[in-house]
SEKOL-805942 format. One record per residue (C-alpha): residue number from 0; residue in one letter; x, z, y. Coordinates in pm, whole numbers. Each point is the difference from the previous one (the first is absolute). Example, Ala and Ser with C-alpha at 12.3 -4.5 7.8 and 13.67 -1.06 7.14 Angstrom:
# residues 2
SITE    k  r       X       Z       Y
SITE    0  A    1230     780    -450
SITE    1  S     137     -66     344
***
This chain:
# residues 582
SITE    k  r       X       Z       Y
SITE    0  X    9812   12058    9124
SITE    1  X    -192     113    -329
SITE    2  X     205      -2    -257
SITE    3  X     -57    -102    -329
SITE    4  X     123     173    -350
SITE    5  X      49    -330    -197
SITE    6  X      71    -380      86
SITE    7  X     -81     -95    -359
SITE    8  X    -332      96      69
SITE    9  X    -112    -203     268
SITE   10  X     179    -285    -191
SITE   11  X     311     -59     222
SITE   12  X     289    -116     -97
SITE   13  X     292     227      17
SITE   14  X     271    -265     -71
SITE   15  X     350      64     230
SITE   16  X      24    -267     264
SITE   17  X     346    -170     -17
SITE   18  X     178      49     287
SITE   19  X     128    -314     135
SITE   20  X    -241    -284     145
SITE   21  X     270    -166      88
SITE   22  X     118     -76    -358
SITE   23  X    -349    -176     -83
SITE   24  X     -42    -210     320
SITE   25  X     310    -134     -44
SITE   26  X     273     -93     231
SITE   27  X    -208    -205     295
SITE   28  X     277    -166     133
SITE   29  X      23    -192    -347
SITE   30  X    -210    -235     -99
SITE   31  X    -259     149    -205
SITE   32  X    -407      77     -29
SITE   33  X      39     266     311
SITE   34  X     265    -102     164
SITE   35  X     -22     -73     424
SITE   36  X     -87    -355     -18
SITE   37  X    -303      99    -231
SITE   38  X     -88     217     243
SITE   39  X       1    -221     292
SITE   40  X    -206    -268    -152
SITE   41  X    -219     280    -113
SITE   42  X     -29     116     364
SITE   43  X     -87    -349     115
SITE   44  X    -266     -44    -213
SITE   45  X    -108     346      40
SITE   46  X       7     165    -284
SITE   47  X     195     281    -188
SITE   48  X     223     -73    -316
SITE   49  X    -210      14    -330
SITE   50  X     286       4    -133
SITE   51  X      89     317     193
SITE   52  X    -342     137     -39
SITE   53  X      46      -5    -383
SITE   54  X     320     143     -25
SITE   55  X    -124     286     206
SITE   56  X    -347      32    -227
SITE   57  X     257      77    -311
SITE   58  X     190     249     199
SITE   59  X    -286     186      60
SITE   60  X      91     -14     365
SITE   61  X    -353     151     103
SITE   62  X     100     324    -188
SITE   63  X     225      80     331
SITE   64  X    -230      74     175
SITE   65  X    -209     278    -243
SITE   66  X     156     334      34
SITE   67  X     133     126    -300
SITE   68  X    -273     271     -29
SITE   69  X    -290    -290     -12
SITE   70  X     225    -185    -301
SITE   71  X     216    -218     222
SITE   72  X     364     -15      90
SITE   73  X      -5     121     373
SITE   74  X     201     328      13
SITE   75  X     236     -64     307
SITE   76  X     -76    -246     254
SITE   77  X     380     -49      43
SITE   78  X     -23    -163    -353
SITE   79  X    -282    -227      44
SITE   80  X     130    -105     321
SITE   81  X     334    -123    -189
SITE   82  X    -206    -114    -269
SITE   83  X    -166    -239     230
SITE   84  X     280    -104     217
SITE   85  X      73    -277    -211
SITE   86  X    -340    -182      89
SITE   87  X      75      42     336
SITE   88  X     328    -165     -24
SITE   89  X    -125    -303    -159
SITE   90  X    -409      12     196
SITE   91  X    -153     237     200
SITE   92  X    -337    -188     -16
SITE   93  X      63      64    -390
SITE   94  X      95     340      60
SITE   95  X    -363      40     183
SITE   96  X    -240    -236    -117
SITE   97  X      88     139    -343
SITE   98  X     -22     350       2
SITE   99  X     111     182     325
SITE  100  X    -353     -90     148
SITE  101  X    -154     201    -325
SITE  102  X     248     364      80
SITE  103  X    -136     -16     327
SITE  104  X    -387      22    -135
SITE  105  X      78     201    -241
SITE  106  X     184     262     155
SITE  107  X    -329      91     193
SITE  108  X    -124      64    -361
SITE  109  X     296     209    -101
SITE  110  X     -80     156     351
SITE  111  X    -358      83       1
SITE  112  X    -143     -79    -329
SITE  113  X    -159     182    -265
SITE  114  X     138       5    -342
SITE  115  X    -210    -208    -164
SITE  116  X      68    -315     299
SITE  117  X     402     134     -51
SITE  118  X     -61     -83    -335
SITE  119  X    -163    -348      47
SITE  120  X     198    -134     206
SITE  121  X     334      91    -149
SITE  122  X    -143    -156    -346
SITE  123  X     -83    -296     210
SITE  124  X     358     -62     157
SITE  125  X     163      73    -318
SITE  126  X    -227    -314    -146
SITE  127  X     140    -191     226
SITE  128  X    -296     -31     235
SITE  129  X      35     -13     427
SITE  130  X    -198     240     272
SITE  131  X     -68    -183     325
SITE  132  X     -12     178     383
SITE  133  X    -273     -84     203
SITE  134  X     105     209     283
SITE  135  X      66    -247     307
SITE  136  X    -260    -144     186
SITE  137  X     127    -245     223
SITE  138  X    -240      74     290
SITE  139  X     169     369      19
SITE  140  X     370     -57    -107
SITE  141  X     117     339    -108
SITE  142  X    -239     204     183
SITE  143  X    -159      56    -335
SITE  144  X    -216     258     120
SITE  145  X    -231    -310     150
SITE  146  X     -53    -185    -294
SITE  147  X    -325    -120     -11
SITE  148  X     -59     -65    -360
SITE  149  X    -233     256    -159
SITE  150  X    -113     207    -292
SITE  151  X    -375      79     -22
SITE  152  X    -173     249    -228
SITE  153  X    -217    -219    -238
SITE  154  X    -236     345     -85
SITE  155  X     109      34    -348
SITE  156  X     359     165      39
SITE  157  X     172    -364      76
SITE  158  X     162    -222     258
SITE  159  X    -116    -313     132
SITE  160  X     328    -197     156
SITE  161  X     -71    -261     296
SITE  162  X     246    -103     222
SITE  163  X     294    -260       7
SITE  164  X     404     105     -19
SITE  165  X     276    -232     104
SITE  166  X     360     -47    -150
SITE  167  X     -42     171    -332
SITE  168  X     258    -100    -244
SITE  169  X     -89     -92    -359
SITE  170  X    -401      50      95
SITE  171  X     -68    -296    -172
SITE  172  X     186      84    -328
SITE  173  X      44     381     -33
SITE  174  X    -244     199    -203
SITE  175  X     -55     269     215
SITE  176  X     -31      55     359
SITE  177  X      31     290     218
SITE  178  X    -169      -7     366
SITE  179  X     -45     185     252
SITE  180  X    -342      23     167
SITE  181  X    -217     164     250
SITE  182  X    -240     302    -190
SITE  183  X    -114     103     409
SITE  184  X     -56     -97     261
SITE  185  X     137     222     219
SITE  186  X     386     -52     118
SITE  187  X     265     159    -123
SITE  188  X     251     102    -281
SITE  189  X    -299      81    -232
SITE  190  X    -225    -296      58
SITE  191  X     165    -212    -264
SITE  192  X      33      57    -386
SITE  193  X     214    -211    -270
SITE  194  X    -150    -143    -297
SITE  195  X     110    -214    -316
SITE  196  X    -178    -291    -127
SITE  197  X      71     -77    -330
SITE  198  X     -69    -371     -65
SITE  199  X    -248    -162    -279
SITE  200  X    -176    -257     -65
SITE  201  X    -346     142     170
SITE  202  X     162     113     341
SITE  203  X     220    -261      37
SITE  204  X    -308    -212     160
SITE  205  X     -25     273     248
SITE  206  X     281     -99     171
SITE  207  X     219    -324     113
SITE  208  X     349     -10     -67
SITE  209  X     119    -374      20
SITE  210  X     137     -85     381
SITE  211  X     373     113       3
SITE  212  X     180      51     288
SITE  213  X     365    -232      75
SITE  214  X     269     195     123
SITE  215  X     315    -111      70
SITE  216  X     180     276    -159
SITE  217  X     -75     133    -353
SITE  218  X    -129    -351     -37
SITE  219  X     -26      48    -382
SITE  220  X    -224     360      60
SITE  221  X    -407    -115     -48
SITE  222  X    -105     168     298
SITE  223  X    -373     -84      73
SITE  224  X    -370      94     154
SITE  225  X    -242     233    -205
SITE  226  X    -343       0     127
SITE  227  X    -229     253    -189
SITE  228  X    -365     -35      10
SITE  229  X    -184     286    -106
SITE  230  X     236      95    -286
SITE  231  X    -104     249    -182
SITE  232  X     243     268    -195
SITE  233  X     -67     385    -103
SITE  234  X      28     321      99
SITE  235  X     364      62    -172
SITE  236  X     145    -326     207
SITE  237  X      59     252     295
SITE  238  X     349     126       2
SITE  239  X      66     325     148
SITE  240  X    -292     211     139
SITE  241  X    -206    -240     273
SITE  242  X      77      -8     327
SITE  243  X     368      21     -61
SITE  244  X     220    -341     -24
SITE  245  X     152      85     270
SITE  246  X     194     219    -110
SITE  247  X      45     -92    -368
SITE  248  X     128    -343     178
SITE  249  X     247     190     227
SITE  250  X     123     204    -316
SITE  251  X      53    -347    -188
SITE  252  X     130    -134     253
SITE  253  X     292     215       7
SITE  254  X     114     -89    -318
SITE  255  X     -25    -399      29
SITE  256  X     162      24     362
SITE  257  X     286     138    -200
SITE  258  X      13    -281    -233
SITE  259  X     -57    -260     125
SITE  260  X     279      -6     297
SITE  261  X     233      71    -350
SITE  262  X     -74    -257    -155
SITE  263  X       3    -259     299
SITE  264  X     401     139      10
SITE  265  X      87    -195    -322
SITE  266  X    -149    -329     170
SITE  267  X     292      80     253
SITE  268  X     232      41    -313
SITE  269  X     -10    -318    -107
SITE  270  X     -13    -173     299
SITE  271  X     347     160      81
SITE  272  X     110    -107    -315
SITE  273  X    -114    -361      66
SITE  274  X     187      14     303
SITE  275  X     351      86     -90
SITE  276  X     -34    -279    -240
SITE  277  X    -106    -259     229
SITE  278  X     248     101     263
SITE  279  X     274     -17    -230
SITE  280  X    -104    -350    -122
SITE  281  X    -139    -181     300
SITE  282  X     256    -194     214
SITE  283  X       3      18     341
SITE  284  X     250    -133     299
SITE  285  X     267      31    -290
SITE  286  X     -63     355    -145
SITE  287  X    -258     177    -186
SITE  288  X    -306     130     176
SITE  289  X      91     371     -48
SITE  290  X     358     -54     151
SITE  291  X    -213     -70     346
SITE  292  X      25     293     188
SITE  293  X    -342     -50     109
SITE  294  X    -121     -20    -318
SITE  295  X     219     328    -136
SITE  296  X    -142     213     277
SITE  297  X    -406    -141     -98
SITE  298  X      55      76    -368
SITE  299  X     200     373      83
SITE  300  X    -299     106     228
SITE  301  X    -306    -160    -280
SITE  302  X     221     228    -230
SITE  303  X      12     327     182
SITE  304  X    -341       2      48
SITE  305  X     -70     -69    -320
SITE  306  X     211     321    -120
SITE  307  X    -222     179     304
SITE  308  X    -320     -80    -157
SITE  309  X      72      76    -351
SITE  310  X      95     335     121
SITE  311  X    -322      72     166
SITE  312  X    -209    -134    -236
SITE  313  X     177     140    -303
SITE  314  X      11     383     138
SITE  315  X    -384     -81     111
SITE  316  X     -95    -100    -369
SITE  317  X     159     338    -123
SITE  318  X    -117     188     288
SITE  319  X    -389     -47    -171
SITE  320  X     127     209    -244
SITE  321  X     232     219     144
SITE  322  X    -132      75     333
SITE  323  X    -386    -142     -29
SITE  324  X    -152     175     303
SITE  325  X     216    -166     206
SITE  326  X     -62    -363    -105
SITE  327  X    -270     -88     228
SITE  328  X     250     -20     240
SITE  329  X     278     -94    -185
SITE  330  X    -159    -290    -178
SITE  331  X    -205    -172     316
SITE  332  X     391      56     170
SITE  333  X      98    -223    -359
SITE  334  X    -265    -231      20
SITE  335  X      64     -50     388
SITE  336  X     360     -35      48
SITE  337  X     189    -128    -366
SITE  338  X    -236    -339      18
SITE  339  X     125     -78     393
SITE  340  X     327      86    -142
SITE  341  X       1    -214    -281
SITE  342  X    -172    -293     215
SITE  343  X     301      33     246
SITE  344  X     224     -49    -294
SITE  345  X    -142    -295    -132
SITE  346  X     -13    -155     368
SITE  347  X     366      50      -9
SITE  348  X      64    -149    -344
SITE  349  X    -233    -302      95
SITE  350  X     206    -111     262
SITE  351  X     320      42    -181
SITE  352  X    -169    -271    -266
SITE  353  X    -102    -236     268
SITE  354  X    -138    -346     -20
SITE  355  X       2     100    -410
SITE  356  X    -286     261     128
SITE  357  X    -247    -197     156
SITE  358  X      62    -318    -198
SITE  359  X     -58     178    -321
SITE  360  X     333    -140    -160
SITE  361  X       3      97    -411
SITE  362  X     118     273    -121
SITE  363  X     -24     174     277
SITE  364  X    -354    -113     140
SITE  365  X    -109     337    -147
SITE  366  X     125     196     340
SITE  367  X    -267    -173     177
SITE  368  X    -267     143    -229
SITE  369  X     126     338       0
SITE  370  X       7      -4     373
SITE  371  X    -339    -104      13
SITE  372  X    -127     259    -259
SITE  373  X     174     273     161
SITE  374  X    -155     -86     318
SITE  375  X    -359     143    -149
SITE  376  X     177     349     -88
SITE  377  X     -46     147     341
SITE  378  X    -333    -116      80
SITE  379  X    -153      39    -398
SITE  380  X    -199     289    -150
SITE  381  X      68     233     315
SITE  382  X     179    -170     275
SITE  383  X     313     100     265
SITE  384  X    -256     149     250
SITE  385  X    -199     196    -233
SITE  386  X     293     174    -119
SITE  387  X     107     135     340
SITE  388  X    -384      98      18
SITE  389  X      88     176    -282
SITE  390  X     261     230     165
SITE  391  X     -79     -45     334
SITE  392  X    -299     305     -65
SITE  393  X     295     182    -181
SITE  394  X     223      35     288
SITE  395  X     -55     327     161
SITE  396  X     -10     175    -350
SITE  397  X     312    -199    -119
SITE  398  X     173     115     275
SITE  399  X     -94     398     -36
SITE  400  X      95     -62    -401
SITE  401  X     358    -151     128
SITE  402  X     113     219     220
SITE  403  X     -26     260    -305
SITE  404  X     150    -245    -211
SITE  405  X     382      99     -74
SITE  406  X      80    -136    -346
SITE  407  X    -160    -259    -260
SITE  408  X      -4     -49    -366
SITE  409  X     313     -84    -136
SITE  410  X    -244    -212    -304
SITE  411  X    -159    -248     279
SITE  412  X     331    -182      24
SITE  413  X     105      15    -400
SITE  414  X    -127    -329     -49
SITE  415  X     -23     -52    -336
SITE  416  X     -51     320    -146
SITE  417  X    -265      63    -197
SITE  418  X    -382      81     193
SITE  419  X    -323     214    -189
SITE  420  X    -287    -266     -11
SITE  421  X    -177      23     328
SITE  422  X    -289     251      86
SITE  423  X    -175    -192     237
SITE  424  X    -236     364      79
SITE  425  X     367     104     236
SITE  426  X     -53    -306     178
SITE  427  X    -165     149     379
SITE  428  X    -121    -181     266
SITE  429  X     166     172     237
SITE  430  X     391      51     128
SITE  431  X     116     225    -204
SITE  432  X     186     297      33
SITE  433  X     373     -81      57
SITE  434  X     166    -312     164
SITE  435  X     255    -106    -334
SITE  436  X     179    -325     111
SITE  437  X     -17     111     389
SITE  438  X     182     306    -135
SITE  439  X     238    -214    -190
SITE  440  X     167     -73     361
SITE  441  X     120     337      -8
SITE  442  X     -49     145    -350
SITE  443  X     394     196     -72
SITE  444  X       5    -127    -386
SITE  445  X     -83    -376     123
SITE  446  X     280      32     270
SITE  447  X     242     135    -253
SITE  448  X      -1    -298    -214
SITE  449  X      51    -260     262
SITE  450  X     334     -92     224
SITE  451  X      81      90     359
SITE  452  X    -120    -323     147
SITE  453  X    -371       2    -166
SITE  454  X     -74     360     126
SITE  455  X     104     -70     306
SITE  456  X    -285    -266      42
SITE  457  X    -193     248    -155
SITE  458  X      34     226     268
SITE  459  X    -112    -259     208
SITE  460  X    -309     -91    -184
SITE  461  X     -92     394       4
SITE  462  X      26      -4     391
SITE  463  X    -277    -289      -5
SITE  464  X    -171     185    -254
SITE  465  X     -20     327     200
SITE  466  X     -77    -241     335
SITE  467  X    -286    -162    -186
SITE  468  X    -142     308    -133
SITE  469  X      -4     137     355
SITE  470  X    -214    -357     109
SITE  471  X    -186       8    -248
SITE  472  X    -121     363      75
SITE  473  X    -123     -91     343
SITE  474  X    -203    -237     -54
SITE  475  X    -382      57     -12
SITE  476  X    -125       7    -340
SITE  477  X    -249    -249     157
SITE  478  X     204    -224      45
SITE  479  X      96     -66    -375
SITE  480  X    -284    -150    -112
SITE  481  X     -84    -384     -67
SITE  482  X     -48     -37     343
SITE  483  X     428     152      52
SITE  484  X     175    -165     279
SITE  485  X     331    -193     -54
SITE  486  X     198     302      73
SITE  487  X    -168     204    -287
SITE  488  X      36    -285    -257
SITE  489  X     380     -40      89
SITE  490  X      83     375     -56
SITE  491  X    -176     -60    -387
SITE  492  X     237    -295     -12
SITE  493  X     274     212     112
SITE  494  X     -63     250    -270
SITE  495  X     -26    -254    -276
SITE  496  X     380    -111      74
SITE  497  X     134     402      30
SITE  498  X    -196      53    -337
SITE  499  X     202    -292    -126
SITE  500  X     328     114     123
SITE  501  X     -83     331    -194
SITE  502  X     -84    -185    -312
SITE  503  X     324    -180      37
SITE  504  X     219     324      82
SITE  505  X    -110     160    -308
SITE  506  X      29    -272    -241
SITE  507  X     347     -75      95
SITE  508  X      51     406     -37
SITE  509  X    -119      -2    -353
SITE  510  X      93    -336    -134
SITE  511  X     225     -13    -271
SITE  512  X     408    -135     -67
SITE  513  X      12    -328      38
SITE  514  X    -315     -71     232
SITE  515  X      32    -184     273
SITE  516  X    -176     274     189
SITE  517  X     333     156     -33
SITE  518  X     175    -274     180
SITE  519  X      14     135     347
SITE  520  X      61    -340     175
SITE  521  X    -323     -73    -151
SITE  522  X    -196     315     141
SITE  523  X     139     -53     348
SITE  524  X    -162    -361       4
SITE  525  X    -348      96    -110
SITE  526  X       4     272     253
SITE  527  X     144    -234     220
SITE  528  X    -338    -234     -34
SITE  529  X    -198     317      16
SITE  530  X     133     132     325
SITE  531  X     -51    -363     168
SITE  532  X    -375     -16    -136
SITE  533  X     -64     355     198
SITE  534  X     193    -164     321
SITE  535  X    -234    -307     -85
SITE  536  X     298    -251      -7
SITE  537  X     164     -78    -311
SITE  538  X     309    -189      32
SITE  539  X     242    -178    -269
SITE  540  X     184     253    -236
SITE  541  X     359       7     153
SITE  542  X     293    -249    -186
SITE  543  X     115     270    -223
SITE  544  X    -322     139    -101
SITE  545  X    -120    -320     -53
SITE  546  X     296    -135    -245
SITE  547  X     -33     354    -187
SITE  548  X    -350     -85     -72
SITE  549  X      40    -324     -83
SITE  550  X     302      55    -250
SITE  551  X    -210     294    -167
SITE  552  X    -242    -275     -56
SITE  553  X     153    -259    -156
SITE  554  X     159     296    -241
SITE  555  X    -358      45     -83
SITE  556  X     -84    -370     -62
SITE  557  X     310     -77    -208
SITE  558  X     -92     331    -218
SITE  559  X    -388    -109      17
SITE  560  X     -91     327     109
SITE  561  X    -283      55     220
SITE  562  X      29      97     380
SITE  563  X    -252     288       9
SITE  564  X      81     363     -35
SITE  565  X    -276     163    -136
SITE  566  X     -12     -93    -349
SITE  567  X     323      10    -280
SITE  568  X     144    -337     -52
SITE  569  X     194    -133    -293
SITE  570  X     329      72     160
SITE  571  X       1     196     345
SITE  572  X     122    -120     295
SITE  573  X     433      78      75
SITE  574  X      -6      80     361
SITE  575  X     276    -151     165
SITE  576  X     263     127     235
SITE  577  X     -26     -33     390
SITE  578  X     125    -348     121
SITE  579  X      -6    -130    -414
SITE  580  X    -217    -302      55
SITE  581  X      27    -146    -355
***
């Protein structure tokens, strides 16, 4: 990252972002110009909010996503991830199609670029203009390293573009985008370069941006077909040395696979929300909903995994700044596991609203939406498989780092405290040299701040820890390519849940009075669901669990406070005492 002297100079605004989304959206369960049934006609026809879109142009929202360095407001990612949240309570597609689709292009930028493209494109987001990623070509999925679109040498310096790249959001309306193309053609990792096409007026008839692509989640997103024809841009469009997107894309990557999964959590958070309030209202063989014990035991287990998620994905977001080398692991473990976890929680929660789910019944139509738009989390921008790919390489050097591996950084699970603005030159493409949230299983200073009954399932998770490591090192490094038998991609799915149990550990360890991290009937539940995920069952929370949960939760509604842990609410959770189920 070059950094830059002044922001005045490059003619950046510097003005302090208020804090709370949430207080200029509005209330969306009240009628108003973003509230949910906005959203859902919006989504039928489509589209995103203009209203929303406007509201987020005068709060400067693209400035999140320039580091502070290059005149933006992007110090910690912990911030602008609960800066965001509120989007992604209200619409994901929003929460995309407006702006997370532009950190992901431009984070290659912050990556690889030279200062003067740094410089450019952060004076372009903080305008309020978008950055396109032509990555994907359908044809090759996310074997990017077949893409057949190319870059040729026009003889003076240049680039000629020809070529054609599928499901590229905002191609048709952002001002910029960044692909990725073949400069050889030999295979390989250096057989492909990225460069950014600025639009104008002139090269605009270069290329053909107007067939979009329906999906049935992030309906309102303008995904669509690019097909260049001879496009020509200049020398300086290449970002990063040629030959190398690879591994400027890998390095990006590990900062969007971090995001991403944190800001699908709050999604979950309102759903849950949703949920307490329809089961308390909707009649059913003469009760409420939520007095069902059917319906008590869906909504405990949506809710522990909800709390499991936020956990991983929060100590993953600070882990890019804490403990950077490891995050190509950490993050693909992130991007792999918290969206099945959050998809399994909204599975629950759509049951428990029944016939009101699938007929769409106002106000709570917007669950089927956010069901639907959730549903593209795992498979978007680098999907479930390609994460394991991700680690699967990792393996035998993971497991010579863990075994070494005896205690972890108190700071990873401190969520909330403050975080120095990334340095995205830390970020390796390789596993690191310590294990942190596999060591968390048996770190002394974790176990010392939680109860009898949590470290004793933590002294189980640390046997299956030790028993995968000693799987893991037998099997041939051959064997963990893309070509990995079953066995190989279960023992990365394996890992993924022990790196969440760590995450979990430690964040209950270091949370503060009056968490509910501290509530121990609490921490035995989402252990509980993580210990039946390794055994690959997961059965109902038991009764007394499951009232706990549900009490704590309607605490939370009644005191509109939001269910996830990782960022400071207005008033924090009380926990409650075993077998209170108020």
């Amino acid at each position: 990252m070059t950094m830059l002297d002044g922001r005045a100079d490059a003619g950046i605004s510097t003005a302090a972002a208020p804090d709370d989304l949430d207080e200029l959206f509005g209330d969306p369960r009240h009628p108003g110009p973003f509230d949910y049934a906005s959203i859902v006609a919006d989504d039928d026809a489509r589209r995103l909010s203009t209203t929303a879109e406007s509201l987020l142009d005068e709060w400067e929202a693209a400035a999140e996503f320039v580091p502070v360095s290059l005149g933006g407001r992007w110090a910690s990612t912990e911030d602008l991830v609960r800066r965001w949240r509120p989007i992604f309570r209200r619409d994901p597609a929003l929460g995309l199609g407006y702006g997370v689709t532009s950190l992901m292009a431009a984070l290659n930028v912050w990556v690889a670029g030279d200062e003067a493209q740094q410089r450019e494109v952060a004076a372009r987001l903080l305008r309020g203009e978008r950055i396109a990623v032509g990555f994907h070509e359908l044809d090759h999925g996310n074997d990017l390293l077949a893409n057949e679109f190319t870059a040729q040498p026009d003889g003076e310096g240049g680039w000629v573009l020809t070529g054609v790249k599928q499901v590229i959001n905002n191609v048709d309306r952002a001002e910029s985008v960044l692909v990725m193309a073949r400069t050889s053609p030999e295979p390989g990792a250096r057989s492909h370069s990225l460069l950014l096409w600025h639009k104008d007026a002139a090269t605009r008839l270069f290329v053909d941006t107007g067939r979009r692509v329906l999906t049935a989640g992030m309906r309102g997103c303008r995904i669509g077909v690019a097909e260049f024809r001879e496009l020509p841009v200049p020398a300086g469009a290449v970002v990063g040395p040629t030959g190398t997107a690879a591994q400027t894309a890998l390095t990006a990557f590990q900062v969007s696979r971090a995001v991403i999964p944190a800001l699908a959590v709050a999604t979950v958070d309102a759903t849950l929300d949703l949920a307490v309030r329809y089961g308390r209202e909707r009649a059913l063989y003469g009760g409420a909903v939520l007095d069902l014990p059917h319906a008590r035991a869906l909504f405990a287990g949506a809710l522990a995994d909800l709390w499991l998620a936020d956990a991983l994905s929060a100590v993953v977001v600070r882990a890019l700044h804490l403990a950077p080398a490891e995050c190509l692991v950490l993050t693909a473990a992130s991007k792999y596991l918290v969206p099945q976890l959050l998809q399994s929680a909204m599975q629950d929660l759509s049951v428990l609203f029944g016939s009101t789910f699938y007929a769409r019944v106002a106000p709570y139509d917007i669950v089927e939406k956010f069901v639907r738009d959730l549903a593209v989390v795992p498979i978007g921008h680098a999907g479930s498989t390609a994460c394991l790919l991700t680690i699967l390489p990792n393996l035998p050097a993971w497991v010579r780092r863990s075994r070494r591996t005896t205690t972890t950084d108190p700071g990873l699970f401190r969520l909330g405290d403050p975080l120095d603005e990334l340095d995205f030159g830390r970020l390796s493409l390789g596993a690191g040299s310590s294990d942190p949230l596999g060591a968390a299983l048996t770190d002394p200073i974790v176990r010392e701040g939680l109860d009898a009954d949590t470290v004793e399932v933590l002294d189980r998770l640390a046997v299956e820890l030790d028993r995968l490591r000693t799987e893991a090192s037998e099997v041939s490094p051959s064997l963990l390519g893309a070509d990995a038998p079953p066995e190989a991609f279960a023992l990365a799915h394996r890992l993924t849940l022990l790196f969440a149990g760590g995450a979990w550990a430690g964040a209950c360890a270091a949370a503060p009075p009056g968490s509910v991290l501290r509530d121990e009937v609490v921490r035995r539940a989402v252990l509980s669901r993580l210990e039946a995920r390794l055994a690959g069952r997961i059965p109902p929370l038991g009764p007394d669990e499951v009232d706990h949960l549900v009490g704590i939760a309607g605490d939370l509604v009644d005191r509109d406070v939001r269910f996830t842990i990782s960022e400071p609410a207005a008033t924090p959770p009380v926990p409650l005492e075993e077998g209170d189920t108020r």
